[in-house]
N, C-alpha and C positions, 0 to 999 in steps of 0.2 A: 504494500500500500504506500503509495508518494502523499504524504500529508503533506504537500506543497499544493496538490491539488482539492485538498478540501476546505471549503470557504466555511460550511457552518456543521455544528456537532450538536445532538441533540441526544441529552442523556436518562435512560429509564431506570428511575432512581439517583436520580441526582443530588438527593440529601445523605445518602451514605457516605461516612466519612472520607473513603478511598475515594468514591465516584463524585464527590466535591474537588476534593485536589486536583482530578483530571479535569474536572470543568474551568476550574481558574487558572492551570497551565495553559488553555487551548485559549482562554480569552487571554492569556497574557502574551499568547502568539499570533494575535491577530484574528482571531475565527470567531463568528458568530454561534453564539453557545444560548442553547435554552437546554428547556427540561420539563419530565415529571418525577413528581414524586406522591407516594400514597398519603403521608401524612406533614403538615406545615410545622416546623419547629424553627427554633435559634437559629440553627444554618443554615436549613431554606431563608430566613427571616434576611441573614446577613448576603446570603448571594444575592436575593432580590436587589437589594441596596447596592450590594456592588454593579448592577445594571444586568440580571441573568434572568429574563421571561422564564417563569415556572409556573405552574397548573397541577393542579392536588387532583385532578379530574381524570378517569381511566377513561379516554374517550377520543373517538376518532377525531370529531369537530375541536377536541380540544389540541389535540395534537396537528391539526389546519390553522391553530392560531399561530404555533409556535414554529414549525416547518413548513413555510409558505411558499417553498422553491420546488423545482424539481428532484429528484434522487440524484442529479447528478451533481456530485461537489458535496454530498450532504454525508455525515457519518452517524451512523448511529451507534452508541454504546452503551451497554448495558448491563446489572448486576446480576450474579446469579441467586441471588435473595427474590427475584421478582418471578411471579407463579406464573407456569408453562399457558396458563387459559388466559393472561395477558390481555385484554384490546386489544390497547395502543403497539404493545411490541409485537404482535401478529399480524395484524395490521401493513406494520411497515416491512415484514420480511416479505410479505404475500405483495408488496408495492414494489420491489427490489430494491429497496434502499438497502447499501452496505451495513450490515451489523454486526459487531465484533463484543467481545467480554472486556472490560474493564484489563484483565491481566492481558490479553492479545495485546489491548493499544498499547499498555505500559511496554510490554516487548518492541512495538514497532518506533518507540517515541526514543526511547533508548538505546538502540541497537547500533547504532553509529554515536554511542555517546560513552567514555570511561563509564564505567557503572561498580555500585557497588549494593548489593542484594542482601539486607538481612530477613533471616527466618528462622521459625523457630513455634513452636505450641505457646509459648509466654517469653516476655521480656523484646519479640518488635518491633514495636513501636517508638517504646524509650530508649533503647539501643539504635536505631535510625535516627530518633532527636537529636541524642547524646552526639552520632556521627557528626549530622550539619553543622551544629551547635559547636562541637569543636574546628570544624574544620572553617566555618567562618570566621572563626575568633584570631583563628592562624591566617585569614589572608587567603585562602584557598575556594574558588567560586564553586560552588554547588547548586546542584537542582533538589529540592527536598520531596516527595510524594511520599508523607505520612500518613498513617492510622489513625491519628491522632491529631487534638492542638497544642501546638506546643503552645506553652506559658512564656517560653523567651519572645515568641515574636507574635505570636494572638494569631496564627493561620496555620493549616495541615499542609499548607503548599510552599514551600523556601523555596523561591524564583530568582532564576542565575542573574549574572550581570553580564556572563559573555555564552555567546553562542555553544561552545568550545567547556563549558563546567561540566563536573564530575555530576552524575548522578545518583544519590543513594534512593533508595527503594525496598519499603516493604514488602517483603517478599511472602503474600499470604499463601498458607499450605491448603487452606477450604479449598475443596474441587481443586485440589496439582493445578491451582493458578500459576503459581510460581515457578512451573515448567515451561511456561512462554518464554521465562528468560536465560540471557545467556552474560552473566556477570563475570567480569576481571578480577572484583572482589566480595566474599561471598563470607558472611556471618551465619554460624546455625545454633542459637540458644539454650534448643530445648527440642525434645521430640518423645514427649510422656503422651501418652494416650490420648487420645482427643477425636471431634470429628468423628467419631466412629459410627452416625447414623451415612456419614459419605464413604468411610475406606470399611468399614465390615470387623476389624480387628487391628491392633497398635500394628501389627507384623506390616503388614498392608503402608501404613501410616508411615512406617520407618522407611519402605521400598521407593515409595515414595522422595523423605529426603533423602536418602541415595543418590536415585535419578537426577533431585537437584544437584545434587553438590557435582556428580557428572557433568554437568553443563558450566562450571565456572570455567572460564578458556585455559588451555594449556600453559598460558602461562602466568596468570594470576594466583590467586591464592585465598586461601580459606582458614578461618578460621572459630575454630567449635570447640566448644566444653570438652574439655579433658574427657571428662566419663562418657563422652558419645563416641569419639574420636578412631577408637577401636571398632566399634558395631557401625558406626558409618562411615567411615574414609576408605578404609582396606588399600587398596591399590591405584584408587581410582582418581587421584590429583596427586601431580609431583610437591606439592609446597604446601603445606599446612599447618598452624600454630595454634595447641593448644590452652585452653584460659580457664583456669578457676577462682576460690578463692583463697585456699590455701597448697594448690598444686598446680603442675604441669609449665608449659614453655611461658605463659605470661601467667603474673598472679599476684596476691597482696601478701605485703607483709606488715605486721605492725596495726594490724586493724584497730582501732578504739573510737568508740562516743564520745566524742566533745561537743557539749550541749545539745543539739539538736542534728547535729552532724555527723557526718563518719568520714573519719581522717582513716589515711592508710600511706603505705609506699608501692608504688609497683615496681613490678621487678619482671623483668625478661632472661636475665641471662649476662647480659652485656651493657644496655645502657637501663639505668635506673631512674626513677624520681620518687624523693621522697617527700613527705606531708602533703599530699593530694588530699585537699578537703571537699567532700559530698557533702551540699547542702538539702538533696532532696535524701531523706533517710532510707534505710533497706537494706539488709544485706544482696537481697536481688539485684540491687543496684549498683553496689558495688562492684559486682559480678557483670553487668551490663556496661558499666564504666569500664573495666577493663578491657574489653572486646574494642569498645568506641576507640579508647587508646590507642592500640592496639593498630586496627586500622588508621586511623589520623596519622599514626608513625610512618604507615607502610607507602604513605601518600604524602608524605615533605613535612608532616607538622612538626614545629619545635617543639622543646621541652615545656619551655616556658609559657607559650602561646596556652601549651595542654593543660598545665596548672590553672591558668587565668579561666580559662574556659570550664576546667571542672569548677572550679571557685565559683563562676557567674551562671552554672547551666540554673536554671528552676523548673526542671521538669514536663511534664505533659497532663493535661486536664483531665481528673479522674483516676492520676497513677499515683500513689500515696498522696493528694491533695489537701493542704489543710485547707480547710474552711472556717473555723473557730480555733486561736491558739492564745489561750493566758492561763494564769496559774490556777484558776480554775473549773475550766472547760477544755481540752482539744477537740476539736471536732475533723474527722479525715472520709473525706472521699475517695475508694478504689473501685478502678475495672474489675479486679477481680472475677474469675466467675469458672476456675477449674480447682477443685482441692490442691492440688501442689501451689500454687496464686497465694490460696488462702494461708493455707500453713504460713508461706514468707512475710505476706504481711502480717499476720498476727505476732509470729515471732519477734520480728522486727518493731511491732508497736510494743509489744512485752519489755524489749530491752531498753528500749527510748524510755518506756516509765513503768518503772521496774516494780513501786510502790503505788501504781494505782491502779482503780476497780476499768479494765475493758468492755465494751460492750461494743454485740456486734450485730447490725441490720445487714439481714441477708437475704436477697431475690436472686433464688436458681434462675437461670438461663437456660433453658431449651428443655424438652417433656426428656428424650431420649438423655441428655446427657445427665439430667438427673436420676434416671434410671441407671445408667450406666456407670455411675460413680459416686451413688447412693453415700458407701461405705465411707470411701473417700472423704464427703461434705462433714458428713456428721462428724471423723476422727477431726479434721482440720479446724471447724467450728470449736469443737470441744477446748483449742487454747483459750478463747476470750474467757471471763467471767461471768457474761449475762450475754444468751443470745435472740435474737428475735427476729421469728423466719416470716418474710411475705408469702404470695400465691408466686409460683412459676410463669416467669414471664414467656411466653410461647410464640414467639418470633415467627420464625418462615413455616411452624409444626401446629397440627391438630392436637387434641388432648389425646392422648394415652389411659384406658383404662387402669386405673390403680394408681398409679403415678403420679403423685401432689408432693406440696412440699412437708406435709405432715408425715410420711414417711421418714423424714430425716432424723424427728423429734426424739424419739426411746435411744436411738445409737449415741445421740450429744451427750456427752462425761457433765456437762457445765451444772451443776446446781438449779439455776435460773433459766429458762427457757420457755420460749412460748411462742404461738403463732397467731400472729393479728393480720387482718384486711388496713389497706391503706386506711381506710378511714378513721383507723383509732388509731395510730401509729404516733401522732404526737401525745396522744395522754397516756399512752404506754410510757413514752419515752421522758412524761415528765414525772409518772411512780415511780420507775427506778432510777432519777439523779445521774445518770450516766460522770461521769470523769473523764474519760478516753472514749469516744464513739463514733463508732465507724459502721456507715455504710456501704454496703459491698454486694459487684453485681453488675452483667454487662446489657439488662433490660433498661427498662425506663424509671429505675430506681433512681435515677440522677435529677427524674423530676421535682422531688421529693427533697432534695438536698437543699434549696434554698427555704421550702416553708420551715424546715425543719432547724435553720439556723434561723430564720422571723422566731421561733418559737421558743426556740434558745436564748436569743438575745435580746 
């Protein structure tokens, strides 16, 4: 596909995080960019305003308001979150407009671009921030297409200043998207179970990143968690570094809490730095930072430039976020929304404040996966103090007979536990006085986040 020849891009589901980023790339390259999407939020709110015609309506007339040309010159793109009985995106295949997936474009938009692919079951998004993030900071021009907003600069999309910039890329594993691409440099996080109403079993899921990490070119390089490194690299890339937290080719030393923070040294082997301060907390993140380093190194960044930049990053919205912090309230917003997630953040809140009572609002994500990792929810829940489960938020999935989140309730260790509907959720949450409370969860529990700090405050 010559994207030189296409004047205007019209996106189904254009409020999805990813399929935002692609829209404000393409308007930032000249193209006439509209959209649908099913439901009006914050970021349909703010594309509007940026000048992006969008329609909340499944419907041919409405998709005449927005694609008012012929098919020719016109792209269409699309999520695979949007259901096969579609309208509007039947419509337009039955019309012959070109239509391609969200991960297709990213391949074709990149493919004559340095690239750098991170992936992974958890960790990203913030590992892609952290990438930009440093590498801006060093003077190094990038294209950003995140998961996420980052907090340093208020948008999912970091736009080059020259033709000719790196581009890093979330490399999502849903549906082997992330097999369109063909990266120089390539991140793999994590590869714990997941997805499995799409890959059938983790075996499947792991073959998968395989596949990727086979696609980073022969002569770039990769870099993955120590403990993956064996079950996925085998033979199959010449150059590969691995990263933990206390092992392998890159890694920390000297870890410790300094107020809100987490200071460390990284260490390679040969060139070192020491007192690297994390102001967004975690040990996930510390583990996420490394990687980021890591790479930044492999692509010119200085020492110093790397310091300054872990010093100034502040995170991605939704990824340990505070929302309320004084001495007698934290309040922390997380994506969250796999057991291993949780575990990290609760751990991680555990050592931050070591002496107070945790409590944790929890809305599973999808019928299957909370079927699927039942066990899982309930062990990882069971760190907090006090826990309180919503309904299943059920995304692109019908209900599941049996499958609520009241199953999770007898397996939580926690003392305190209970399950309420939204609608009592703040007078739950003003009986039990919380201290540390976190909401976690990759539904619409985020809507929730501000009444709940109005009620707070």
């Amino acid at each position: 596909m010559n994207l030189d020849r296409i004047h205007s891009v019209y996106f189904v589901g254009i409020g999805g995080i990813g399929m935002s980023a692609l829209a404000r790339w393409f308007k930032h390259n000249g193209k006439a960019v509209s959209g649908y999407d099913k439901t009006r939020t914050a970021l349909t709110d703010q594309l509007i305003a940026e000048g992006l015609p969008i329609h909340f309506e499944d419907s041919v007339e409405a998709i005449g308001m927005s694609v008012k040309l012929s098919n020719e010159g016109v792209l269409v793109v699309y999520t695979p979150a949007i259901p096969k009985d579609h309208i509007g995106l039947n419509w337009l295949r039955n019309k012959g407009y070109q239509v391609l997936k969200r991960s297709e474009v990213l391949g074709v938009i990149t493919e004559n671009m340095k690239s750098v692919a991170v992936a992974g079951t958890h960790g990203k998004t913030t590992t892609s921030s952290m990438i930009v993030h440093l590498l801006k900071t060093a003077g190094i021009d990038c294209t950003g297409f995140l998961g996420g907003i980052s907090t340093n600069y208020e948008t999912n999309m970091i736009l080059n200043d020259k033709p000719e910039s790196i581009a890093v890329i979330e490399a999502d594993e849903f549906d082997r998207s992330f097999l369109t691409l063909h990266p120089d440099v390539a991140v793999v996080t994590a590869a714990d179970a997941d997805h499995l109403d799409i890959y059938g079993d983790k075996d499947a899921l792991k073959d998968s990143f395989r596949d990727f990490i086979k696609q980073v070119k022969k002569d770039g390089h990769l870099f993955v968690k120590t403990e993956l490194s064996k079950e996925l690299v085998g033979e199959t890339i010449l150059s590969y570094t691995g990263y933990s937290l206390t092992e392998g080719g890159v890694r920390s030393e000297n870890l410790r809490i300094e107020g809100s923070s987490f200071v460390f040294d990284y260490r390679n082997g040969s060139r070192d730095i020491d007192g690297i301060q994390l102001n967004v907390p975690g040990y996930h993140n510390v583990e996420n930072m490394l990687a980021a380093i890591a790479v930044c190194r492999s692509l010119g960044a200085d020492d110093e430039s790397l310091k300054k930049g872990v010093r100034s990053y502040t995170g991605v919205k939704r990824r340990f976020e505070y929302i309320i912090k004084n001495d007698d309230l934290t309040f922390i917003d997380d994506y969250a929304h796999h057991p291993v997630e949780i575990e990290s953040l609760l751990r991680s809140a555990r050592d931050l404040y070591p002496n107070k009572k945790i409590t944790a609002i929890f809305q599973p994500h999808l019928f299957t996966r909370t079927r699927d990792f039942a066990e899982g929810f309930s062990k990882s829940l069971s760190l907090a103090d006090e826990v309180i489960l919503l309904d299943i938020y059920p995304a692109r999935e019908l209900p599941i007979e049996g499958v609520t989140s009241d199953m999770l309730l007898d397996d939580i260790k926690t003392h305190k536990k209970v399950k309420v509907i939204k609608e009592n959720l703040i007078d739950q949450i003003h009986e039990w006085k919380p201290e540390v409370l976190l909401t976690i969860g990759a539904g619409d529990i985020d809507k929730l986040v501000e009444p709940i700090k109005n009620a707070l405050s």
